[in-house]
N, C-alpha and C positions, 0 to 999 in steps of 0.2 A: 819615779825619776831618780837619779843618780846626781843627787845634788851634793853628794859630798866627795864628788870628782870637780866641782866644777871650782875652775882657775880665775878668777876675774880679770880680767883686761883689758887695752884698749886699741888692741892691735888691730890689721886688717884679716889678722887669719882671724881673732875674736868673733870679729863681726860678720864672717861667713854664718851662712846656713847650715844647721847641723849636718845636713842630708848630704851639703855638697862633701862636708870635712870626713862624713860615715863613707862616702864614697870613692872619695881619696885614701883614705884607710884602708879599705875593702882594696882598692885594685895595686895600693902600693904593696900591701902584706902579699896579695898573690901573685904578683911580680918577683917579688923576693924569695919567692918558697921557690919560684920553678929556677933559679938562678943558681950555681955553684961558685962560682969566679970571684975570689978575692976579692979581685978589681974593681968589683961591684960592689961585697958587701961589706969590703970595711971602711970606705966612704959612707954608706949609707949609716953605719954604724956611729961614725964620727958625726954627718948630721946630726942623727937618732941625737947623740951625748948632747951637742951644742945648743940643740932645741931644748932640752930637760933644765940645762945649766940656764936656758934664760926665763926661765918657770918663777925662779929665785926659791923654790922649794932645796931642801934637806932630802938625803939621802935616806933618813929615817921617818919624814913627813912624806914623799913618794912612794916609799914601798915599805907601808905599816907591818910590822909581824902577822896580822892577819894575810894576808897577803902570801904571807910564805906558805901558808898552811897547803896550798895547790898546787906546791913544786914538785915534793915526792910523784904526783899521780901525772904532771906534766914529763917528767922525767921516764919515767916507764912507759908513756905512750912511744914516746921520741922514740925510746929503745926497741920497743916492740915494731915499730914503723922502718927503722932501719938496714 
């Protein structure tokens, strides 16, 4: 298990079901993949931020240097896909 993703909280998104929130994840990301339109994604992008911002996490506590290590190989898919 991935217990050191886990946020503790008391919110009603907390208290959902993994399954529903992998779910929401699952059709929100492939929503957004089939979508080009601005108009769409940089709202979703400013969500995206407003949600992270209410985390109370750090910029360097969210995305650890480990973390980076999968950018390079992320990056030449995207290119290669393009």
């Amino acid at each position: 298990m991935l217990t050191s993703l886990y946020i503790e909280g008391h919110t009603p998104f907390h208290r959902l079901p993994v399954r529903v929130k992998l779910a929401a994840l699952l059709a929100l990301s492939l929503g957004l993949f089939a979508v080009s339109s601005l108009w769409v994604l940089v709202p979703a992008l400013l969500i995206t931020t407003g949600l992270y911002a209410t985390t109370g996490l750090s910029f360097r506590e969210g995305f650890p240097a480990s973390a980076w290590s999968f950018s390079p190989s992320c990056f030449w898919v995207s290119s290669i896909s393009s």
